[in-house]
ZATORDREN-972034 format. One line per 10 residues: their letters; for each residue x negated, z, y of C-alpha. Coordinates in pm, whole numbers, plus 50000, padded with zeros to 5 digits. Each point is the difference from the previous one (the first is absolute). Layout:
A) X,Z,Y ~ ...
This chain:
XXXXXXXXXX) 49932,49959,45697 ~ 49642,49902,50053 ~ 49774,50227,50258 ~ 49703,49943,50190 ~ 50131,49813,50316 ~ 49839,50231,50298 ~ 50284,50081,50277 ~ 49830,49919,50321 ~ 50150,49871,50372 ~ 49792,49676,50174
XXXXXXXXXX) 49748,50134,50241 ~ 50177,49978,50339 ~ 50336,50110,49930 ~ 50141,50349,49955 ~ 50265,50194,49788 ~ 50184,50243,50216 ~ 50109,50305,49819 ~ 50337,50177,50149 ~ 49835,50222,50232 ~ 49841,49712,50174
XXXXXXXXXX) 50236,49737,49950 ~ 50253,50272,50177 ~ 49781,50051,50288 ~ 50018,49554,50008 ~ 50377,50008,49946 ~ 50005,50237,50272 ~ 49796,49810,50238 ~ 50201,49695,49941 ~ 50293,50179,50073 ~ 49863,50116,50363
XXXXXXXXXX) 49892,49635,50079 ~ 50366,49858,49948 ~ 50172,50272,50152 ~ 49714,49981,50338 ~ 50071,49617,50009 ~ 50345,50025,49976 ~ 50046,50232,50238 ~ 49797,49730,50271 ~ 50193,49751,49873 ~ 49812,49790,49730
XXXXXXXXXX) 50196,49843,49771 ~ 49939,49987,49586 ~ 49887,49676,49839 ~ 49786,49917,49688 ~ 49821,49679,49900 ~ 49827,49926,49677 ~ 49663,50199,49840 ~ 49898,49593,49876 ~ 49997,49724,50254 ~ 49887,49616,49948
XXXXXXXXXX) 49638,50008,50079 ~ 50012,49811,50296 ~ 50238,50192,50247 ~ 49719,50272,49914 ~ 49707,49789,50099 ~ 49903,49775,50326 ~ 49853,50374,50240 ~ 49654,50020,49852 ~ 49793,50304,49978 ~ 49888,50220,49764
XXXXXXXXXX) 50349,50083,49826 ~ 50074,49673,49882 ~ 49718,50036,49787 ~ 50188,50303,49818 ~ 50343,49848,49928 ~ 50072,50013,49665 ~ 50091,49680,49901 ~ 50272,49898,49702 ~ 50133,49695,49831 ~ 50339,50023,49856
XXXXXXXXXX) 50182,49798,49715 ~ 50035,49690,50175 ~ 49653,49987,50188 ~ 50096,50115,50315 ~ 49706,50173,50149 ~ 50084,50374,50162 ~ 49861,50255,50108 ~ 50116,50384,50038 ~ 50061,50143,50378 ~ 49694,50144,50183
XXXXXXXXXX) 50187,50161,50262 ~ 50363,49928,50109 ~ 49950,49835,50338 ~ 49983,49625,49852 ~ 50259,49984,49742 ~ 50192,50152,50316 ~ 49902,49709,50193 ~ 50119,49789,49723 ~ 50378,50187,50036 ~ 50009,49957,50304
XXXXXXXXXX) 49953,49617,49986 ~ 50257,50003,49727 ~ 50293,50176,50134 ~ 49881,49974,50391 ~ 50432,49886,50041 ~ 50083,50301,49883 ~ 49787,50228,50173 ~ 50094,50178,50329 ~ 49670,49947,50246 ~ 49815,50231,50073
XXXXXXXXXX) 50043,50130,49631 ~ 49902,50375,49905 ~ 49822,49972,49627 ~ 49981,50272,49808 ~ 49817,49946,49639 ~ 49829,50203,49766 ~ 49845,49879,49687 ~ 49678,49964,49762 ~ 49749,49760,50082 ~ 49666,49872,49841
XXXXXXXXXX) 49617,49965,50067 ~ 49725,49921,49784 ~ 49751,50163,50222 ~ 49745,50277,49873 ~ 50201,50350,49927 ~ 49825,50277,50224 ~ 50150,50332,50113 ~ 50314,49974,50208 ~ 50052,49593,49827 ~ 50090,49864,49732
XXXXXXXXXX) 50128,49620,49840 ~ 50379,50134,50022 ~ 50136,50202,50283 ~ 50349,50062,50177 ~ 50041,49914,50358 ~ 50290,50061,50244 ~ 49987,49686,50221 ~ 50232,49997,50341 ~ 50016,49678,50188 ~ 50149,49845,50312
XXXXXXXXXX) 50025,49648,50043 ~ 50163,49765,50248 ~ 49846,50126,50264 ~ 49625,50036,50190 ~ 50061,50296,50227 ~ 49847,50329,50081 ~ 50295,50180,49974 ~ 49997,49897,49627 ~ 49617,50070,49973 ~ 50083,50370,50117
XXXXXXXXXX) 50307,50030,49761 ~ 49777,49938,49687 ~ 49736,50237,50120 ~ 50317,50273,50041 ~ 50191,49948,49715 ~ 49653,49988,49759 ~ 49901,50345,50213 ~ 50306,50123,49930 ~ 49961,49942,49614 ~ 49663,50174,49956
XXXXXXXXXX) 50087,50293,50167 ~ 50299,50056,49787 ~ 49779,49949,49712 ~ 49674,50191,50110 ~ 50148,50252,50225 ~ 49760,50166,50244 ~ 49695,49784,49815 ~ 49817,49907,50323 ~ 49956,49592,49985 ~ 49813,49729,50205
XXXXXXXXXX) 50185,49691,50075 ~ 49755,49712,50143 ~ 50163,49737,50205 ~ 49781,49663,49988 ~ 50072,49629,50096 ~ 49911,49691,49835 ~ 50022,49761,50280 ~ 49739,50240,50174 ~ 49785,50008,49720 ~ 50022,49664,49942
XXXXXXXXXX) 49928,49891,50355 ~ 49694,50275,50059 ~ 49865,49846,49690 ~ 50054,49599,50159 ~ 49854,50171,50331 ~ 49642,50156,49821 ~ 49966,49735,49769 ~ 50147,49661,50178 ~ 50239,49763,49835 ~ 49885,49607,50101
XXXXXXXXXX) 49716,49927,49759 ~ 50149,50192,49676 ~ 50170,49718,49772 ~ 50246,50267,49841 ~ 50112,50269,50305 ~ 50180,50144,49770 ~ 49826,50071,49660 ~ 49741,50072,50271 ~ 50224,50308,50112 ~ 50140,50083,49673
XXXXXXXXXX) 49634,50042,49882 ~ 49941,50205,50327 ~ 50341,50230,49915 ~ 49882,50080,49639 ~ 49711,50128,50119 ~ 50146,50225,50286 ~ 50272,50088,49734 ~ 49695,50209,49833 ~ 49953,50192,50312 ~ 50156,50320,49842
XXXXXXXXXX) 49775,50024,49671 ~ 49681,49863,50072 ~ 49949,50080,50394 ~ 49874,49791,50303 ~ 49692,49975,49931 ~ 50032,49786,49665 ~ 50315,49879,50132 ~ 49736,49860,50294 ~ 49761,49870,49729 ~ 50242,49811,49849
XXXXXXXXXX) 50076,49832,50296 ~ 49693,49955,50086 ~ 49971,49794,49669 ~ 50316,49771,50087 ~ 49892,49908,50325 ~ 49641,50033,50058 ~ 50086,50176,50338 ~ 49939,50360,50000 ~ 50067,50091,50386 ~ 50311,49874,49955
XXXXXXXXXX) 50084,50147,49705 ~ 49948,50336,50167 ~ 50172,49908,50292 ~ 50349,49940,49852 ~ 49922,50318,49792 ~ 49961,50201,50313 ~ 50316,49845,50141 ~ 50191,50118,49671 ~ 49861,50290,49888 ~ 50097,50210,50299
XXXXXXXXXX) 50339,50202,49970 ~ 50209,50065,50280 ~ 50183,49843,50269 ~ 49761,49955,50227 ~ 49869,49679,49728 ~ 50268,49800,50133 ~ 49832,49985,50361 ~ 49681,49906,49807 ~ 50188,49755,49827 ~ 50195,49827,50309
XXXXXXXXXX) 49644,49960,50199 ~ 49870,49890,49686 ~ 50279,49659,49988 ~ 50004,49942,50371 ~ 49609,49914,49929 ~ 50011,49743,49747 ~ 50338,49865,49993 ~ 50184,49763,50253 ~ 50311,50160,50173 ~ 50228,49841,49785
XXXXXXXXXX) 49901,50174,49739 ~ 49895,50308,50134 ~ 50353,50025,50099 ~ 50131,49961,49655 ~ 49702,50282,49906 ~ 50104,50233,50302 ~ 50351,50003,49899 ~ 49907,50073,49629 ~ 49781,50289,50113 ~ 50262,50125,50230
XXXXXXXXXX) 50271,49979,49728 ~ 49735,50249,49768 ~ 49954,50230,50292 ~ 50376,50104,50042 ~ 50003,49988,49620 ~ 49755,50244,49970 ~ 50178,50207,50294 ~ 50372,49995,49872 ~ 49854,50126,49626 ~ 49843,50267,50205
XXXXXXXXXX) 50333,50110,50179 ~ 50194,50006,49574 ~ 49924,50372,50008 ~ 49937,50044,49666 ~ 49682,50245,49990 ~ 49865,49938,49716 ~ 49899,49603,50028 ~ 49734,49943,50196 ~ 50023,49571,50188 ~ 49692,49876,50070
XXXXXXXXXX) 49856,49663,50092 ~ 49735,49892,49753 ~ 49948,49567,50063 ~ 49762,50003,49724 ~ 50303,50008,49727 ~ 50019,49659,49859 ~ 50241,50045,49677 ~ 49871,49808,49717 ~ 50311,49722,49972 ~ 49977,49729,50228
XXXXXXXXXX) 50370,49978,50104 ~ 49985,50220,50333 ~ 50039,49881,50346 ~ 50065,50275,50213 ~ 49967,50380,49940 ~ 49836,50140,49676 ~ 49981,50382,49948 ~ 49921,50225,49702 ~ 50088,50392,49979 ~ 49757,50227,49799
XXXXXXXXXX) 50038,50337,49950 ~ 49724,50269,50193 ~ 49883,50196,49733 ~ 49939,49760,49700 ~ 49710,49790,50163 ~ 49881,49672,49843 ~ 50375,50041,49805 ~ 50127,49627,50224 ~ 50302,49954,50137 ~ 50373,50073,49862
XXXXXXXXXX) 50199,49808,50206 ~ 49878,49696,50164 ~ 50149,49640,50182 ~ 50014,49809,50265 ~ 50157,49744,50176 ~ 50028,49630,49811 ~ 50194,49721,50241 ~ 49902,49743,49775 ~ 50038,50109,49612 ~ 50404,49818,50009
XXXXXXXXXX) 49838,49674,50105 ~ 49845,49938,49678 ~ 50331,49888,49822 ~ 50225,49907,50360 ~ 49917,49800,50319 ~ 50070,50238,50209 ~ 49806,50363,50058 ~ 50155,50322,49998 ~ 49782,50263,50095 ~ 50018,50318,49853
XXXXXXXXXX) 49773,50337,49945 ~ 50022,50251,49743 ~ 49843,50288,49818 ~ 49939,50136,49621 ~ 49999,50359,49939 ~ 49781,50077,49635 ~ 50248,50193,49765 ~ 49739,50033,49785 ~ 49712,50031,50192 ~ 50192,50309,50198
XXXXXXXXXX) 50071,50166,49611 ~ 49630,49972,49995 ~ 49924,50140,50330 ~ 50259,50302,49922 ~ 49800,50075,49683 ~ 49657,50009,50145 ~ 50151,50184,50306 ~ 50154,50288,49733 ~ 50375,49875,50130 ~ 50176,49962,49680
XXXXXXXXXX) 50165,50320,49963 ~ 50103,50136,49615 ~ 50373,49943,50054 ~ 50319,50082,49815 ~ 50094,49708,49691 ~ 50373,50135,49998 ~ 50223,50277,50215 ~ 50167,50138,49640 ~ 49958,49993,49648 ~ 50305,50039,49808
XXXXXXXXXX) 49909,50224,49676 ~ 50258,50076,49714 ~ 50004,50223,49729 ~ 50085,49775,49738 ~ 50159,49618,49945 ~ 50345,50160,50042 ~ 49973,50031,50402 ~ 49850,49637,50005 ~ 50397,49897,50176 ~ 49956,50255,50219
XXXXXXXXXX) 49659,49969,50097 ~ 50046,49579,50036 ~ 50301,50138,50213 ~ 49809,50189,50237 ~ 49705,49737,50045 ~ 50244,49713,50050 ~ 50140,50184,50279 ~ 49649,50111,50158 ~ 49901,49673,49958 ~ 50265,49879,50169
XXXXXXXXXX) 49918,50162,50341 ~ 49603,49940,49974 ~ 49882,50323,49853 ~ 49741,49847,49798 ~ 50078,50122,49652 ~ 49900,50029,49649 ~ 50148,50115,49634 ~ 49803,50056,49688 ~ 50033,49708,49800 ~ 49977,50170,49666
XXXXXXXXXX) 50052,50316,49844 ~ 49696,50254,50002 ~ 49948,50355,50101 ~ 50125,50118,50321 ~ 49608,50141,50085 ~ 49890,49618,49942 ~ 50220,49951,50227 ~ 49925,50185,50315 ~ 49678,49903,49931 ~ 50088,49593,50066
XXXXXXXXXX) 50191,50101,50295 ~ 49652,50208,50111 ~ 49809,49714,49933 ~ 50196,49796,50243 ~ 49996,50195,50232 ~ 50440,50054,50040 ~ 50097,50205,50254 ~ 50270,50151,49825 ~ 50094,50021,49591 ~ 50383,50017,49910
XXXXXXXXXX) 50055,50149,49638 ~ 50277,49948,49840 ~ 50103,50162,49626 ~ 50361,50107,49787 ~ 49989,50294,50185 ~ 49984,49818,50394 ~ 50257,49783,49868 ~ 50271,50295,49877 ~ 49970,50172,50316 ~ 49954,49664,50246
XXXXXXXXXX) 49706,50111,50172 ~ 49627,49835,49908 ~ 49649,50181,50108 ~ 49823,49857,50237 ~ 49642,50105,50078 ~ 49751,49965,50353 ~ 49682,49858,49818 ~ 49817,50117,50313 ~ 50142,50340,50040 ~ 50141,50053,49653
XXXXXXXXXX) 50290,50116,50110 ~ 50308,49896,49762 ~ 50369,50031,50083 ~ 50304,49939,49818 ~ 50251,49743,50151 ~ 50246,49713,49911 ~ 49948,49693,49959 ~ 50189,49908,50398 ~ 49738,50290,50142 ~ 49702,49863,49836
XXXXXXXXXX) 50109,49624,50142 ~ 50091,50132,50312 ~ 49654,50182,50012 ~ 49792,49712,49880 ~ 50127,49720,50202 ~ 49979,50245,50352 ~ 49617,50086,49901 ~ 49889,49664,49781 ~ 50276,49751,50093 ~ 49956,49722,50203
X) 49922,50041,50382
């Protein structure tokens, strides 16, 4: 067989080995059960789309779409994030949907963006959606139910939701900066939105500079920073006074009811109880894709600063009305499977944990019935159980069960046969006992069964 070819994974994607991959599988597990329990319902699309129900929103991630061209010429491209091939099944089977529909997905997606800590070019998200409807009610339910999730996952972790708009945004940014003598409003704000998306890593001063660069208008520039930056609920008075200046009163309604709809947002998340989330209004969160029209929020968690967000959404009334006539509005959120099993390990969360509850040793090949026997049965009511697969020395043994950490070895030889009782030994306490095969199942499936 000829040598030389160097094993090696593509920079940007990861191999999970099973202590990882378990914490993943476990996290996965959490986000279904969470969703469930709220009432999301399961769905799946395709990882590969046809290139153009992924394109048509701008921004910076449409540059990172991995593109594809199959057999026939068809030009592809792999999912960036969930939310638009959603918007695609939803056009598809909108007959068969129930309105407002619950959407619970979780899958892989794709970016060919530059792999830094907490990123990279694959990743796992956990996507829950409602669409049919533009309410708050549904607004709050998201923010819940994606709560909800992380602290079943995290636990006590302490965590900082922040609670923007992008109506808000966009019109503080129309209100600095004028509309009437721009011939493109909107690359215009898109441009604008990049920018403030940097506000995190690079600060406001250079996020000022930059600014300052676009539109040759520096007091400005400063003056919707000031009106952003600030955190707290008192921004929202700021913000009203702000609209009833340069807008007319039919849109400064519109505005005022927006602003209104974020304050009792901001004051129902408050009331969830749950101690360890922080809800705060930060107007300077943009999101990088251009889809949102409503609320946009992003959770990051206290301790790992300059780590970004793991879960983040917003609301997106217009995302359907690509492939139909009509709009359905709808808001959502994506919780980072793999950016939390990154988090976890930075944080020193992933525990050493068990591989199996019992190892099922024997003497020699002639207890192998027996022994299959036994595990079949364990098996049967969860106890997570495993059997030497060939014959070696019972000390090799114990030491595989050691190695994986089983809670509990079962031994089995001609003499445990004869006399119908097996040994089976505490690997924590050492303590070993001698019982039958119905008091070691009856044992194993009260302690290591399922719950």
């Amino acid at each position: 067989m000829a040598q030389g070819l160097q094993a090696r994974h593509l920079k940007g994607f990861r191999d999970y080995l099973p202590r990882i991959a378990r914490v993943k599988a476990d996290i996965i597990s959490k986000i279904r059960s969470c969703a469930y329990s709220c009432g999301f319902l399961p769905m799946e699309t395709p990882c590969m789309e046809y290139i153009e129900s992924l394109l048509g929103e701008g921004g910076e991630t449409e540059k990172e779409i991995y593109r594809l061209e199959d057999h026939g010429g068809r030009k592809l491209g792999l999912r960036f994030d969930l939310t638009m091939p959603f918007s695609r099944y939803v056009a598809e089977n909108k007959a068969e949907l129930l309105f407002p529909f619950k959407r619970l997905e979780i899958g892989e997606v794709w970016r060919g963006e530059k792999p830094q800590k907490g990123r990279q070019r694959q990743f796992c998200q956990g996507d829950l959606d409602i669409i049919g409807i533009d309410s708050l009610g549904a607004d709050v339910e998201i923010l819940y139910s994606l709560s909800l999730i992380l602290t079943r996952i995290l636990g006590p972790e302490p965590l900082t939701m922040q609670i923007g708009n992008r109506v808000i945004l966009s019109a503080l940014i129309e209100g600095c900066f004028g509309s009437g003598s721009r011939a493109d409003k909107d690359e215009f704000e898109t441009r604008v939105l990049i920018i403030l998306d940097k506000l995190q890593k690079i600060g406001s001063q250079n996020v000022v500079q930059m600014l300052t660069e676009l539109t040759q208008d520096s007091i400005q520039c400063e003056k919707l920073l000031d009106l952003i930056s600030t955190q707290g609920i008192e921004t929202l008075d700021r913000v009203e006074e702000f609209f009833k200046s340069v807008f007319e009163q039919d849109r400064q309604k519109v505005l005022l009811e927006e602003v209104e709809r974020v304050r009792k947002i901001i004051e129902i998340t408050s009331s969830f109880g749950i101690d360890s989330i922080k809800y705060k209004l930060d107007l300077s969160i943009a999101r990088g894709l251009g889809y949102y029209t409503g609320i946009v929020f992003e959770t990051c968690i206290d301790r790992l600063s300059g780590f970004g967000s793991i879960s983040s959404g917003g609301r997106y009334n217009n995302l359907v009305a690509r492939f139909l006539k009509d709009s359905l509005a709808g808001v959502g959120g994506s919780i980072g499977v793999d950016r939390i099993v990154q988090a976890m390990e930075e944080l020193g969360l992933v525990l050493e944990s068990s591989d199996i509850d019992v190892y099922v040793a024997m003497i020699s090949e002639n207890e192998r019935l027996y022994g299959v026997n036994l595990a079949s049965k364990l098996r049967e009511l969860g106890v997570r159980t495993d059997i030497v697969l060939s014959q070696v020395k019972v000390a090799s043994q114990f030491k595989d069960a050691s190695r994986k950490k089983a809670h509990y070895t079962v031994t089995i030889g001609e003499a445990e046969v004869k006399e119908g009782k097996y040994n089976i030994k505490d690997m924590s306490s050492g303590e070993q006992l001698k019982l039958t095969p119905e008091e070691i199942i009856t044992k194993l499936s009260r302690e290591c069964g399922k719950k």
